[in-house]
MARBABA-275545 format. One record per residue (C-alpha): residue number from 1; chain; y, z, x; residue in one letter. Coordinates in nm, 3 decimals. Each point is the difference from the previous one (the first is absolute). Example, Ala and Ser with C-alpha at 12.3 -4.5 7.8 and 13.67 -1.06 7.14 Angstrom:
BEGIN
+-----+-----+---------+---------+---------+------+
! seq ! mol !       v !       w !       u ! type !
+-----+-----+---------+---------+---------+------+
!   1 !   A !  -0.450 !   0.780 !   1.230 !    A !
!   2 !   A !   0.344 !  -0.066 !   0.137 !    S !
+-----+-----+---------+---------+---------+------+
END
This chain:
BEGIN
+-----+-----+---------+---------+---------+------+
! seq ! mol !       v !       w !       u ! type !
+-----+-----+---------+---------+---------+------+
!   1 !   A !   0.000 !   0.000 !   0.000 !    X !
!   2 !   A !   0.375 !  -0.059 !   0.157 !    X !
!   3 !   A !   0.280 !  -0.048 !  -0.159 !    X !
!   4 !   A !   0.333 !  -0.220 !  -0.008 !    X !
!   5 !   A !   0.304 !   0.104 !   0.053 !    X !
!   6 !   A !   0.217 !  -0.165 !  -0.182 !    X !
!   7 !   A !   0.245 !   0.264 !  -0.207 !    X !
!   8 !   A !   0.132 !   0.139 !   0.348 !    X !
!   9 !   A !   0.346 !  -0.091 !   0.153 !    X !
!  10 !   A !   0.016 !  -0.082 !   0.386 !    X !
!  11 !   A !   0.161 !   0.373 !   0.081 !    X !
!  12 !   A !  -0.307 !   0.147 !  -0.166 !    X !
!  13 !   A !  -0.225 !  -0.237 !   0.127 !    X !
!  14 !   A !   0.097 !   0.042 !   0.366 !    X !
!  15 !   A !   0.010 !   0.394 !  -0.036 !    X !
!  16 !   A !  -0.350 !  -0.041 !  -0.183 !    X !
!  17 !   A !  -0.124 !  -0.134 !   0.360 !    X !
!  18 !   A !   0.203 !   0.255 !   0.175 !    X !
!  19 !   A !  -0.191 !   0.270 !  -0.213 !    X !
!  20 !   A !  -0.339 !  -0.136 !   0.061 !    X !
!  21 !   A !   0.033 !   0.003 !   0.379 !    X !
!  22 !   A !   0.158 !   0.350 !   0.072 !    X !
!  23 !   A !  -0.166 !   0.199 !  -0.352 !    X !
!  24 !   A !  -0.369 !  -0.171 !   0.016 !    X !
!  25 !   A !  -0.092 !   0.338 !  -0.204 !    X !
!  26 !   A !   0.253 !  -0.017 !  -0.254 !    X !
!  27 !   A !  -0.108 !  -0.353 !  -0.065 !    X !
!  28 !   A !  -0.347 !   0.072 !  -0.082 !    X !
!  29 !   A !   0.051 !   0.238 !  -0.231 !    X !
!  30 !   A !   0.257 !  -0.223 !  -0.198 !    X !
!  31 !   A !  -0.268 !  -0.297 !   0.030 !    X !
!  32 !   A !  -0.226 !   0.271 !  -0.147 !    X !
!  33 !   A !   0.233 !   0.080 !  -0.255 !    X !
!  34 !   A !   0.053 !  -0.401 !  -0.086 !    X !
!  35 !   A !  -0.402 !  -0.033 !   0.021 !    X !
!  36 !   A !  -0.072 !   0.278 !  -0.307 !    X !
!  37 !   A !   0.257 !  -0.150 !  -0.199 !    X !
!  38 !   A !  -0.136 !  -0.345 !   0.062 !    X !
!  39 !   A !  -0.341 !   0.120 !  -0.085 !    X !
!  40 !   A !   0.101 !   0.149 !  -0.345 !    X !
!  41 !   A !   0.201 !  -0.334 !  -0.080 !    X !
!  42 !   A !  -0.370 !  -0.158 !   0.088 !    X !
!  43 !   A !  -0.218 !   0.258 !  -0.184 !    X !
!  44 !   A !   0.203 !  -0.079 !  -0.341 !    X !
!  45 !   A !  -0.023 !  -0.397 !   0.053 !    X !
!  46 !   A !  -0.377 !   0.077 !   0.020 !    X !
!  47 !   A !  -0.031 !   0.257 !  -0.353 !    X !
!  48 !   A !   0.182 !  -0.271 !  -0.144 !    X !
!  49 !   A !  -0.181 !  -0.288 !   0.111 !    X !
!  50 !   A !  -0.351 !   0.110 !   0.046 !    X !
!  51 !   A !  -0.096 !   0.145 !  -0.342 !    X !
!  52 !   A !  -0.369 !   0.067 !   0.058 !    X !
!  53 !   A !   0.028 !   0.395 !   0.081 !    X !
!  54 !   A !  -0.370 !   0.042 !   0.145 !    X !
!  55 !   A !  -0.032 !   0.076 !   0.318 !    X !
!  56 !   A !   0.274 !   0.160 !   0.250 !    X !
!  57 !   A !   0.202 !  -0.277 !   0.096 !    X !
!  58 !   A !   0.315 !   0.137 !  -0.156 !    X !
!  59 !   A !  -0.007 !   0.317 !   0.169 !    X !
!  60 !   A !  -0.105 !  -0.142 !   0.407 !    X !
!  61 !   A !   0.376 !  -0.104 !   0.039 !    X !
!  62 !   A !   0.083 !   0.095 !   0.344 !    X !
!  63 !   A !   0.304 !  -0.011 !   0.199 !    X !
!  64 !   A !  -0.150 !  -0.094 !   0.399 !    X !
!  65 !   A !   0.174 !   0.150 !   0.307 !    X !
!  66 !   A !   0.296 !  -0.168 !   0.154 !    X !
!  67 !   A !  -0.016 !  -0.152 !   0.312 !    X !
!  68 !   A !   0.179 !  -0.282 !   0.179 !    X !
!  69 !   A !  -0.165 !  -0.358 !  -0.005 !    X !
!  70 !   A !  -0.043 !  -0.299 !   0.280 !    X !
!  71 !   A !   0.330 !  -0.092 !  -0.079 !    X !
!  72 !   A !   0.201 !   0.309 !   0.019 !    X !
!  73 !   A !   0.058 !   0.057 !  -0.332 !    X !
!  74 !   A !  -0.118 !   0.374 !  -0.150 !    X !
!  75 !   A !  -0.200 !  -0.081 !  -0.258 !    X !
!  76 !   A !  -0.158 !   0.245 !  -0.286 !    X !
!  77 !   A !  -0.299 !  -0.124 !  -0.231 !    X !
!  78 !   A !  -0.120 !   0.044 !  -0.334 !    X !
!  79 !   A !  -0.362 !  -0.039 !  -0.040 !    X !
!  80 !   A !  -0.270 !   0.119 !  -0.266 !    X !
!  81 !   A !  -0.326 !   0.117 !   0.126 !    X !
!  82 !   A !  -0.194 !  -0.018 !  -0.274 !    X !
!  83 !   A !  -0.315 !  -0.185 !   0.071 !    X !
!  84 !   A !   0.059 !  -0.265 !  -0.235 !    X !
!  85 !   A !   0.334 !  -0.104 !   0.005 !    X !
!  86 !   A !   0.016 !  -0.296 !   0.192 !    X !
!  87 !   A !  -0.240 !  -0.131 !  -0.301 !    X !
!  88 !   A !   0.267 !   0.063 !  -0.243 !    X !
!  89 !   A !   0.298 !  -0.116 !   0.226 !    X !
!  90 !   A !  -0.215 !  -0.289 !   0.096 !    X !
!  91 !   A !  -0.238 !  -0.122 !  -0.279 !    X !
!  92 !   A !  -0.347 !  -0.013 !   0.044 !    X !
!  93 !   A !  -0.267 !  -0.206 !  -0.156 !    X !
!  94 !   A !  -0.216 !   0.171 !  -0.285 !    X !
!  95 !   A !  -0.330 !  -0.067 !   0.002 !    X !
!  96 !   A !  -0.290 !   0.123 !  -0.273 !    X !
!  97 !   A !  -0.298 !   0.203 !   0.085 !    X !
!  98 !   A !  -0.213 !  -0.286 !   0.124 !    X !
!  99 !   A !   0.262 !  -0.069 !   0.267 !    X !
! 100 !   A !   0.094 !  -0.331 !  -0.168 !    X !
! 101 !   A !   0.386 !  -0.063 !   0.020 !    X !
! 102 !   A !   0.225 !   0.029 !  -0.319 !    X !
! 103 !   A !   0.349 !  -0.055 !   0.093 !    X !
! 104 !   A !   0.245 !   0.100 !   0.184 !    X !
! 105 !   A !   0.208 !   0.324 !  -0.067 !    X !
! 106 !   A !   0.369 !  -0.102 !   0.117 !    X !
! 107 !   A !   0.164 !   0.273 !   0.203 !    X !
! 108 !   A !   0.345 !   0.243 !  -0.097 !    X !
! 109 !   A !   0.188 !  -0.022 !   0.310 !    X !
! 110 !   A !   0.141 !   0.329 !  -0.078 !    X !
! 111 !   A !   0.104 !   0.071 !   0.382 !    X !
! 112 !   A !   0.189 !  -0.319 !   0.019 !    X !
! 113 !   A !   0.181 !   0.043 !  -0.299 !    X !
! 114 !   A !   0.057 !   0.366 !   0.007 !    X !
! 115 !   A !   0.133 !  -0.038 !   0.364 !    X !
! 116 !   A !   0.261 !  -0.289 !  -0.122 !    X !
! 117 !   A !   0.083 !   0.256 !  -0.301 !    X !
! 118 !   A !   0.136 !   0.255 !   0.267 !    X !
! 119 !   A !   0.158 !  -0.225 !   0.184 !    X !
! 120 !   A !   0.181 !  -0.178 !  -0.273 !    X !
! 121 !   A !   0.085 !   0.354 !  -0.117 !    X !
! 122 !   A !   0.225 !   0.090 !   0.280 !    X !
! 123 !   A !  -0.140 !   0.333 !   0.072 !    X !
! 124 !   A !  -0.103 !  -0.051 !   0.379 !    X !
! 125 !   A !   0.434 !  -0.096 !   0.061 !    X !
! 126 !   A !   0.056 !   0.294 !  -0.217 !    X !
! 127 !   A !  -0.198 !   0.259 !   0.249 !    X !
! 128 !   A !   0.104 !  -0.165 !   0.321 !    X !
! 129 !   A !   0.394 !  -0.002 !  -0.101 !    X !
! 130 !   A !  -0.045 !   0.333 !  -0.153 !    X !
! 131 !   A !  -0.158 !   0.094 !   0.335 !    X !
! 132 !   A !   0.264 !  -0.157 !   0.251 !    X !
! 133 !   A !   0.261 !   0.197 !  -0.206 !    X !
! 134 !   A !  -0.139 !   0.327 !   0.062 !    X !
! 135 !   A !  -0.076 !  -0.049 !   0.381 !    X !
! 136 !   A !   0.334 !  -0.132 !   0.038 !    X !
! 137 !   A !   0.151 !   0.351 !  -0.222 !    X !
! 138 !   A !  -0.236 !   0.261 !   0.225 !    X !
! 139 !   A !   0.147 !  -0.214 !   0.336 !    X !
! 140 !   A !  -0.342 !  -0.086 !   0.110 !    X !
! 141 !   A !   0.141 !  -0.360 !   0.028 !    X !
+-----+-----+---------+---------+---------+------+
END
């Protein structure tokens, strides 16, 4: 999961850079912070999508650790470990009891369009500005 940043200004952009190099700490636990709320935002696209409550795919949403990918970027993801979830993200193909194929069961994408959701919603700029506002009232930039 990463995100775009596209509801920050240059100032806050350049101090959001500034921040990541010298407070590596802070910025973990606001990734963190972006990561649960990005989750929930994901969980609901799934109750609403995914109707069929058997099972316990709605409750295996997990926010992953944050950590900093090839690129640079620190990256948090959003995952559900539930052992059949990439069957209901994906599709699979039904079958009967013989083994004899009966269609195909399309698949939800309910991490794709959860994850646009949040970022559409403008949540992730809210808790970076938010949090370049504070460091820059306690001094700590």
């Amino acid at each position: 999961m990463s995100f775009e940043i596209n509801g920050l200004t240059e100032m806050q952009r350049s101090l959001l850079d500034v921040a990541q190099r010298k407070l590596p700490k802070e910025t973990k636990k606001v990734m963190r912070k972006a990561g649960s709320k990005a989750r929930t935002t994901v969980a609901r696209k799934a109750r609403s999508k995914v109707k069929k409550r058997t099972g316990n795919y709605h409750k295996k949403f997990k926010r992953g650790k944050v950590f900093v990918n090839q690129q640079g970027e620190t990256v948090v993801r959003v995952i559900n470990s539930s052992p059949h979830a990439h069957l209901i993200e994906d599709g699979h193909i039904q079958t009967d009891k013989d083994g004899r194929e009966i269609g195909f069961v399309r698949g939800f994408k309910v991490m794709d369009q959860g994850m646009q959701d949040f970022d559409n919603s403008g949540q992730y700029e809210q808790i970076l500005g938010d949090w370049i506002d504070e460091l820059l009232k306690d001094g700590k930039l």
